[in-house]
C-alpha positions in Angstrom: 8.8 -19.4 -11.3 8.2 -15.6 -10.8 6.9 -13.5 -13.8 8.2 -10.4 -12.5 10.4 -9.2 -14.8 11.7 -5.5 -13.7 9.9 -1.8 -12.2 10.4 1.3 -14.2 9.6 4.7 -14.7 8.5 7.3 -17.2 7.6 10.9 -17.6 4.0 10.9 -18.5 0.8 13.5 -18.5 3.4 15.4 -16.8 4.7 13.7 -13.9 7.2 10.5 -13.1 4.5 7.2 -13.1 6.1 4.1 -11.4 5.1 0.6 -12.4 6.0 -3.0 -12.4 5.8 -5.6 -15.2 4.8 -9.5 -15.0 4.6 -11.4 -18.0 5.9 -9.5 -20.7 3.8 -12.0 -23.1 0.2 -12.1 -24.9 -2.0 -9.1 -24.5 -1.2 -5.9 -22.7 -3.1 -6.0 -19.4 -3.0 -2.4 -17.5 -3.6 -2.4 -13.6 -4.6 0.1 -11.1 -5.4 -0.5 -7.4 -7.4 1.1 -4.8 -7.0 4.2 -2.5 -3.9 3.0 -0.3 -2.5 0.3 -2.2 1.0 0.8 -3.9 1.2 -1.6 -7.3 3.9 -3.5 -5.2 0.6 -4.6 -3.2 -0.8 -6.3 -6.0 2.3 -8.1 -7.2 0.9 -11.1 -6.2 -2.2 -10.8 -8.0 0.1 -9.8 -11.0 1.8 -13.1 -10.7 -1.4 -14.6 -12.2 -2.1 -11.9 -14.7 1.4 -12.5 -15.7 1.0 -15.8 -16.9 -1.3 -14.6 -19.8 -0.7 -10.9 -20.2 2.0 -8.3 -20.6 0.9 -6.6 -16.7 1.3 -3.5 -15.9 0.7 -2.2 -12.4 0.9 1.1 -11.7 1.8 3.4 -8.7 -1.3 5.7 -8.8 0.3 9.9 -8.2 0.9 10.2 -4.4 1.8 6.7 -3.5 4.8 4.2 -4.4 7.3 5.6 -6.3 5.2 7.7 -8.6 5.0 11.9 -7.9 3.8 12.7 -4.9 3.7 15.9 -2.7 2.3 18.9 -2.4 1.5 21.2 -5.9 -0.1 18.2 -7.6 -3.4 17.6 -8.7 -5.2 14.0 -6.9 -8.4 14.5 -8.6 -9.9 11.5 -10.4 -9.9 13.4 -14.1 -6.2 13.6 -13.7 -5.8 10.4 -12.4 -7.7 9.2 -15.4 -5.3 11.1 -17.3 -2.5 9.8 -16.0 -3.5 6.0 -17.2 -4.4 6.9 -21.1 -0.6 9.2 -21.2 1.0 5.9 -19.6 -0.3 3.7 -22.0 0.3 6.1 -25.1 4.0 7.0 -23.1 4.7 3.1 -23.2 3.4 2.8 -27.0 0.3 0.5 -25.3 -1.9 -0.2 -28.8 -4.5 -2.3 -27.3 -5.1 -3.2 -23.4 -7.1 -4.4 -21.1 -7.7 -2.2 -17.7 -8.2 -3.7 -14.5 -9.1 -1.2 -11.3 -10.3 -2.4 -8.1 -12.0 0.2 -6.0 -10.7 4.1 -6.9 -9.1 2.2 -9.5 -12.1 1.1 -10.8 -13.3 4.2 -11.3 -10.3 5.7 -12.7 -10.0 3.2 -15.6 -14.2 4.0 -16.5 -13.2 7.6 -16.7 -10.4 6.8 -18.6 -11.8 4.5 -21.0 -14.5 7.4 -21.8 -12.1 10.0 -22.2 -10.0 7.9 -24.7 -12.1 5.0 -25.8 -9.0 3.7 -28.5 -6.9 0.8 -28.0 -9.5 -0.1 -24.8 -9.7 -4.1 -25.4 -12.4 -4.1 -22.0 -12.6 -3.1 -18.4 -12.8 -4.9 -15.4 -14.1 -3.4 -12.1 -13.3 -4.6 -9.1 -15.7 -4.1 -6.2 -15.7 0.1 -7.5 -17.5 2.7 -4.8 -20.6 3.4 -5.7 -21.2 6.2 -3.5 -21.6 9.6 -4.7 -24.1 13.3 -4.0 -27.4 12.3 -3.1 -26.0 8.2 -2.5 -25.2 6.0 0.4 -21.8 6.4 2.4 -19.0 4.6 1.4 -18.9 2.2 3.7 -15.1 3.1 4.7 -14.8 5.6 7.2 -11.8 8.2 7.0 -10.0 7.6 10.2 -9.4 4.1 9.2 -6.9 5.5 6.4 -5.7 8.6 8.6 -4.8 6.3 11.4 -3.4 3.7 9.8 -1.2 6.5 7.6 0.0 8.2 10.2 0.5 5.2 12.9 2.9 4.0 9.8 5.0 7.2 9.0 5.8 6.8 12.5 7.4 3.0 12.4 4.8 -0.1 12.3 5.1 -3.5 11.8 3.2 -6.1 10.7 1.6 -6.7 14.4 0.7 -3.4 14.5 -1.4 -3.4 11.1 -3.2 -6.0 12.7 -5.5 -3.6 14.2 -6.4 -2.4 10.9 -6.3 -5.5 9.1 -6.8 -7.9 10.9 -8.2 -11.3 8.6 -4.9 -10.3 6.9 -1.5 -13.0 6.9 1.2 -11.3 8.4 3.4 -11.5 5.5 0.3 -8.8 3.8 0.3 -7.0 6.8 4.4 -6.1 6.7 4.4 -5.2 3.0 1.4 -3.0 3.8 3.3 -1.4 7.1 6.4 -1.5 4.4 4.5 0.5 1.7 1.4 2.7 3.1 3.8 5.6 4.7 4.4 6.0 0.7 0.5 6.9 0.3 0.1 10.5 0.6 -2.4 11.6 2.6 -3.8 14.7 0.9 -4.0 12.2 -2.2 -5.7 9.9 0.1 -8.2 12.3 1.1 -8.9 13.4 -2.2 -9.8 10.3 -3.8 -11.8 9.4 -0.7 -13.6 12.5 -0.9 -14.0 11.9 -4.3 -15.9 8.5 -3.6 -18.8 11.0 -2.3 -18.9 13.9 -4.4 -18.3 12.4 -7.9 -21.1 10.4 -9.1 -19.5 8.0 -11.7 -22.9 6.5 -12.8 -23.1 9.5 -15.3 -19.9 7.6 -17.6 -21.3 3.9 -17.3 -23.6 4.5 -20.7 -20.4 6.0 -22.3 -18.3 2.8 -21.7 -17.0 2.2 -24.9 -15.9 -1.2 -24.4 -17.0 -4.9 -23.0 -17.0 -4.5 -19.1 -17.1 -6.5 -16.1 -18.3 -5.7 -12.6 -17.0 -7.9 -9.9 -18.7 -7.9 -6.2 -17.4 -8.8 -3.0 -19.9 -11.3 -1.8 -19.3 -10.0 2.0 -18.1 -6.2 1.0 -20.8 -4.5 1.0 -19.6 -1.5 -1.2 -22.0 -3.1 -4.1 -25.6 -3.6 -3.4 -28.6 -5.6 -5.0 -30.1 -2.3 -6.3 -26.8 -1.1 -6.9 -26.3 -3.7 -9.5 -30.0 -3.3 -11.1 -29.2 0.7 -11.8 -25.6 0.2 -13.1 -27.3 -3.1 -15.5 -29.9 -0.3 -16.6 -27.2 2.1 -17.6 -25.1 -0.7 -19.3 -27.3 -3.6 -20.0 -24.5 -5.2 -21.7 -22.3 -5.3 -18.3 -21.7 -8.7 -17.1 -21.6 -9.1 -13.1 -20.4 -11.4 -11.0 -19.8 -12.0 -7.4 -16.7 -13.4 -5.5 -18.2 -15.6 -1.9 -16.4 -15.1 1.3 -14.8 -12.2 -0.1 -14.9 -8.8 1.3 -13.7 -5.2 -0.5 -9.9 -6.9 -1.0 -11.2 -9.6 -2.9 -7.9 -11.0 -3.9 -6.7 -11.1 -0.3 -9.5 -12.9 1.0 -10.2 -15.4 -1.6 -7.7 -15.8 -4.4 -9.1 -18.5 -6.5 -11.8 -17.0 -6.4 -11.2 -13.5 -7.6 -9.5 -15.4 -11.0 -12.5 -17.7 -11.1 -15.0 -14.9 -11.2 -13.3 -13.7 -14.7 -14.3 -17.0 -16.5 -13.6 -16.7 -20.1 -14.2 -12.3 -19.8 -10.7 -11.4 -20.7 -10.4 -14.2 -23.5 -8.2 -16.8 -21.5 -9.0 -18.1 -18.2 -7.0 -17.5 -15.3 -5.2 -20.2 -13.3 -3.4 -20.2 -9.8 -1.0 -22.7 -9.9 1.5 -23.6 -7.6 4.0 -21.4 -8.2 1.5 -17.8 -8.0 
């Protein structure tokens, strides 16, 4: 049985944010995904989520259904913005916020900037990289390519090229959905990655947090983990095996495994996620 239960809109921090909804039950549960993926992406991982929490994945600005286009500001303090007016839009009280990658460090900046109603954070595999720090280890013309190859027609043989470790049913809904992803949005986030430092917010977290690494990923290092445990000693970490930066994709079980007991109920895949 599906938990999907519909998509919507609303008008919030200015702009038209897109999301879906699983569940519909238990705590509200708020998540935002990565640099090119659309929240219909993650509906799978949402399935799970679903079964405990009232999900909510959003279409970050410039990709999915949510605003996109020139005149708009894809800068990660409006992005931040954008997730504390969607929760106060939707009359959110208390959530949980889940980001993987840019998400992840939207939903830090976002917690800092409005601290009430955050219930924790989970961060999924977040760049590190910043002035003065080791290169992200994605290189741009993955994303241009694979942008532009898809506004022009691609299927899910084509993405193989780009994504290759992926099943092909992945692979379509990604040639499906990434000619929705904006690519000055795209750049900006991605330049973002290396000229915003997010270390600076981690001793402002206002609430319990969790850092998950991909075990293969390589976005997270050992001494990457000792400085963020420095700024936030309280942080728990954990780390997903055979797993690289799309955790989910590459080891399911094990990206709900990794949250244990963090978010108050453990997470199950059953037969029907």
């Amino acid at each position: 049985m599906s938990h999907y239960l519909y998509g919507g809109q609303v008008q919030a921090n200015g702009i038209r944010q897109h999301y879906l909804r699983y569940g519909g039950k238990g705590p509200a549960l708020i998540l935002v995904p990565g640099i090119t993926s659309p929240a219909i992406t993650w509906g799978f991982v949402a399935e799970v989520f679903g079964q405990q929490f009232d999900t909510w994945v959003l279409d970050v600005r410039g990709r999915g259904l949510s605003s996109s286009g020139e005149g708009l500001d894809y800068g990660s303090e409006c992005c931040a913005d954008d997730i504390n007016a969607f929760a106060q839009a939707l009359g959110l009280q208390q959530y949980h916020l889940v980001g993987h990658s840019m998400g992840a460090r939207f939903i830090i900046r976002a917690a800092v900037k409005q601290p009430d109603g955050v219930l924790s954070l989970s961060l999924i595999d977040p760049p590190v990289s910043g002035p003065g720090r080791r290169h992200y280890p994605g290189l741009w013309p993955w994303y241009q390519d694979s942008i532009r190859e898809s506004e022009q027609g691609m299927d899910a043989e084509a993405m193989k090229k780009y994504c290759p470790s992926w099943t092909e049913e992945q692979r379509q809904l990604r040639a499906e959905w990434l000619p929705t992803c904006y690519e000055p949005a795209i750049r900006r986030a991605y330049d973002d990655f290396h000229q915003l430092d997010i270390h600076q917010y981690f001793p402002q977290i206002p609430a319990k947090t969790l850092l998950m690494v991909a075990g293969k990923g390589g976005v997270i290092q050992a001494e990457d983990e000792a400085e963020i445990r420095t700024l936030l000693p309280s942080i728990a970490i954990v780390h997903v095996e055979n797993a690289g930066h799309m955790i989910p994709w590459d080891n399911f079980p094990g990206f709900f495994t990794a949250f244990g007991s963090f978010l108050g109920v453990p997470l199950h895949v059953d037969a029907q996620s």
